[in-house]
Structures are given as structure tokens and as C-alpha cells.
C-alpha positions as CSV (number, residue, x, y, z in Angstrom):
1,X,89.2,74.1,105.0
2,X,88.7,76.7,107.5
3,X,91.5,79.1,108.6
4,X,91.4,80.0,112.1
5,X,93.3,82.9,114.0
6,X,96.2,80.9,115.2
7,X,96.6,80.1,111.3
8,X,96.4,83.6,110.4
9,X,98.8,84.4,112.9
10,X,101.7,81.8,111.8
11,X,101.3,83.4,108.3
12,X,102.4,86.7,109.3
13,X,104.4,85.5,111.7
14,X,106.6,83.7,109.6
15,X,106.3,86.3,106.5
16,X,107.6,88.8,109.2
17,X,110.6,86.6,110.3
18,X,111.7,86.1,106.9
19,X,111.9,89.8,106.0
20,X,113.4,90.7,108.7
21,X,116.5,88.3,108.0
22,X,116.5,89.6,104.3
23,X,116.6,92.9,105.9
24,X,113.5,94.5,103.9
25,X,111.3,96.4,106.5
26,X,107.3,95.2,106.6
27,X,105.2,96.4,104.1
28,X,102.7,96.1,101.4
29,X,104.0,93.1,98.6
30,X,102.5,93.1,95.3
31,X,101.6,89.1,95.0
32,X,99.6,89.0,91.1
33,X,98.9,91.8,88.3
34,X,96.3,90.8,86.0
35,X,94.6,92.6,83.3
36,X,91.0,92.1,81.7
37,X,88.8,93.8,78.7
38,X,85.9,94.8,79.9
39,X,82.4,96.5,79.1
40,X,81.3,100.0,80.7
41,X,78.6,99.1,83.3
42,X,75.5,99.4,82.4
43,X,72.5,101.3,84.9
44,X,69.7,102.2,85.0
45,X,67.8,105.2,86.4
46,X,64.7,107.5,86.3
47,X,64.1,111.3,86.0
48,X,66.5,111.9,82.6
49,X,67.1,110.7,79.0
50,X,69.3,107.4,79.5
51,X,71.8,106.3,76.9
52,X,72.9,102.8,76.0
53,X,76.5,102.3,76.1
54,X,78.6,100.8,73.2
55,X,79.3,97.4,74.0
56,X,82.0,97.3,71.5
57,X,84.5,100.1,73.9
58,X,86.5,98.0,76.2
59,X,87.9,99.6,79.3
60,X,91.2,97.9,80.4
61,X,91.0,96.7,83.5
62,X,94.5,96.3,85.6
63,X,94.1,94.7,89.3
64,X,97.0,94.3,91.9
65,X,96.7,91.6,94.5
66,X,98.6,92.4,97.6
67,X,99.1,91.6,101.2
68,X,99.6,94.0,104.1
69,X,102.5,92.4,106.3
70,X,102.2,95.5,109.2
71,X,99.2,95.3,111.2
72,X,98.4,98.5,110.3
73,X,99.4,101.0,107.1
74,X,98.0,104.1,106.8
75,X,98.7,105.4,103.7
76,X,100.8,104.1,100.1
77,X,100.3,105.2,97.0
78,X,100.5,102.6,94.0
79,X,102.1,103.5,90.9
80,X,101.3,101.9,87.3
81,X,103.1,101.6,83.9
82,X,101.3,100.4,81.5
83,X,103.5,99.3,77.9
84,X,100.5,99.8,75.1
85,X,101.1,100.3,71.6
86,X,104.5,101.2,72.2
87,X,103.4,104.5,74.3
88,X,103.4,104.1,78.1
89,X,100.7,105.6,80.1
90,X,101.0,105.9,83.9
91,X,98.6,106.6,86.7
92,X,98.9,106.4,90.4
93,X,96.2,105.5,93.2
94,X,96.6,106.1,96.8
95,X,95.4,103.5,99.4
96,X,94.5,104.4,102.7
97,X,93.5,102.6,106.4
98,X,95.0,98.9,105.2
99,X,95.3,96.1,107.8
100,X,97.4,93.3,107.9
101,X,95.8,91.0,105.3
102,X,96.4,88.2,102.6
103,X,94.2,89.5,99.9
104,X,94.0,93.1,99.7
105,X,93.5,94.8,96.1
106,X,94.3,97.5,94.0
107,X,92.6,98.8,90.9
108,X,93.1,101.1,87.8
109,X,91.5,101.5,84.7
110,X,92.5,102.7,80.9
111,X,89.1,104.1,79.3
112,X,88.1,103.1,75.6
113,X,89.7,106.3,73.9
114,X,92.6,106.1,75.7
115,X,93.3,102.8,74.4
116,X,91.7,104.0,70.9
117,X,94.9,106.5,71.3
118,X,97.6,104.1,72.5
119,X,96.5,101.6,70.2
120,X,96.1,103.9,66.9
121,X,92.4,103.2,66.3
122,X,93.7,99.6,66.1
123,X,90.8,97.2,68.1
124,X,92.1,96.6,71.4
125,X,92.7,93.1,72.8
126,X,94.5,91.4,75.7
127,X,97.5,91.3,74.0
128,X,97.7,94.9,73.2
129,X,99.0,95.2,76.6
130,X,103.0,94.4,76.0
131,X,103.7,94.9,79.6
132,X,102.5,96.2,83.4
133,X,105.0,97.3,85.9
134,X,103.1,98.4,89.7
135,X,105.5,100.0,92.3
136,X,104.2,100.9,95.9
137,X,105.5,103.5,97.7
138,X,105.3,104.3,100.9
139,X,106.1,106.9,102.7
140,X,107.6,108.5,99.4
141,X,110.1,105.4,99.2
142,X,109.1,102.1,96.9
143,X,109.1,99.7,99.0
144,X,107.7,97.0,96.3
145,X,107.7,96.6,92.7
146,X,106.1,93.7,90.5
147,X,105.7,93.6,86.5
148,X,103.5,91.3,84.6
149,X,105.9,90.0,82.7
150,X,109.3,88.9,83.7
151,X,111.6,92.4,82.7
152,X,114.6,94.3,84.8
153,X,113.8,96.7,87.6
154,X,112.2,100.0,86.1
155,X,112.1,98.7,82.2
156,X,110.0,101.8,81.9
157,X,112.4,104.8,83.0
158,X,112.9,104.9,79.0
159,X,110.1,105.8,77.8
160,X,108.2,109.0,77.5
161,X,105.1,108.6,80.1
162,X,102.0,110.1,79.1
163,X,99.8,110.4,82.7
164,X,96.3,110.9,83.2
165,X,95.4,107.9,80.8
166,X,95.1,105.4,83.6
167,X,92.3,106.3,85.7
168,X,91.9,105.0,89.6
169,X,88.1,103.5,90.3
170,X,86.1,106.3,91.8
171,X,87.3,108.1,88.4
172,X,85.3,105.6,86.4
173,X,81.5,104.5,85.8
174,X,82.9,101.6,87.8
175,X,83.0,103.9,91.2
176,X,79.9,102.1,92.9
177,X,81.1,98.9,92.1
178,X,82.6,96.5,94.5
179,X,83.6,98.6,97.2
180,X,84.1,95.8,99.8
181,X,87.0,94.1,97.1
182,X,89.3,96.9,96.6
183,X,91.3,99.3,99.4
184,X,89.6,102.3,100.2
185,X,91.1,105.1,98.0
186,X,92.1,108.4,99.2
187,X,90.6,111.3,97.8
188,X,91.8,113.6,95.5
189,X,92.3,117.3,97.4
190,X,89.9,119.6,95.6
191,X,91.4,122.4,93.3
């Protein structure tokens, strides 16, 4: 079936009705976390010694579905707690130049030592990951929050976050990848 503008246009429509009489200003809405075990890509190239990757390391993949309910958001920076091992590790992405849309998405990665870490040396797996939790902010106020699995508001505010673990996608091999499936990502200011 083919959705045409008018379609579109009764979709946000009504979306934007019914915030507005729940009194929740339009925004970004997290709609689906879900998390894979993946491979590093693998490339090739001329003009230096290449080196095959382990096909054993999994990176741990963690993507946010969303939709954009203003017709335009300039900036909103996406949070993420991820439960693994009984350590949380945190990261934080921000998205820039987002129209209004039904399937925008949101990427971070964990990289194989950092779950080595997490996990104690323990062989990762899907179920290693004991929970997700994804806030959005925008302009410095959450405006959205979604966990993976069902858990009260901020399960993580008790636990000691270790950052820089969960890495956004132009910090990864994965950078060139896919660049029409994700928001664009603001980059970071140098130091």
C-alpha cells in the first residue's frame, strides 16, 4: 500500500492533537530499542599491511527507533543506560537537523573489550544485556524516556555509571556505514 501526503499528514495531525490534550509539548518519542551482537566490519584497502579482524569479538549494537512529531528539531541529545554484568555504562549521542518523520533512528555501540570488561571475560551474548533505558533531551530537558524492558522511570539513578563505554557511530569502524538510516550526528567540538 502506498502512503500518500494527505496520509502522512493525518498521522501527525492526529499524533499532535493527542499530545496536546495530554498536555506533553511535540517532540521526539522513542517507539522501539533493540539490541544485536555483531561482527566488526570488515574492508578492504590498498597502500598498507591489512589485518583480519577476530570474528569471535562482538560489538553490541543498541538502536533507537523514533519519530519526529515537530516539523522541524534542530538539535536533542540521546542518552543510554545500558544494565551489563551488573555494571552500567552510559553514552550519549547528539542528533541534529531532524524533520518530522515516522522512522527516524538512533545508534550506539559497546566495543568487544568493553563488554570483555562488563562481562568479566565471560563470552558475551544477547542476554548479557539485563536492561536498556534511552532518554532524549531536548533543549537540556527529557522530553522522552523508553527502557527495553518494562522497569520504573530512571531504574538506573542507582547505580554507579561508568561513561565512555558506549560509543556513538562515527566513533566506531561502523562510521561509513549506513549513513542514509541513522540521524545525522553532531560532531564532537575539538579539544
Amino acid at each position: 500500500m502506498k502512503v500518500g501526503v494527505p496520509s502522512v499528514a493525518l498521522f501527525f495531525a492526529a499524533i499532535s492533537f493527542a499530545l496536546a490534550e495530554s498536555g506533553s509539548a511535540p517532540g521526539l518519542r522513542i517507539t522501539k530499542i533493540t539490541r544485536n551482537l555483531i561482527s566488526s566490519p570488515n574492508f578492504s584497502f590498498t597502500g598498507a599491511e591489512q589485518y583480519q579482524t577476530n570474528l569471535r569479538d562482538k560489538w553490541l549494537e543498541v538502536e533507537v527507533e523514533f519519530i519526529a512529531l515537530a516539523p522541524y528539531t534542530p538539535e536533542a541529545t540521546f542518552k543510554y543506560y545500558l544494565l551489563i554484568g551488573g555494571k552500567l555504562l552510559t553514552g550519549e549521542v547528539t542528533h541534529v537537523n531532524m524533520v518530522a518523520s515516522r522512522e527516524l533512528r538512533s545508534v550506539m555501540y559497546v566495543p568487544p573489550r568493553a563488554l570483555d570488561y562488563a562481562l568479566n571475560n565471560r563470552p558475551a551474548n544477547i542476554n548479557s544485556v539485563e536492561n536498556i533505558a534511552v532518554q532524549v533531551l531536548e533543549g537540556g530537558t527529557v522530553g522522552d524516556e523508553m527502557s527495553l524492558k518494562g522497569a520504573r522511570a530512571q531504574w538506573y539513578s542507582g547505580f554507579q555509571a561508568l561513561p565512555n563505554l558506549v560509543l556513538n557511530k562515527n566513533e566506531t569502524p561502523f562510521a561509513p556505514l549506513y549513513w542514509d538510516r541513522y540521524a545525522q550526528i553532531k560532531p564532537k567540538p575539538a579539544h
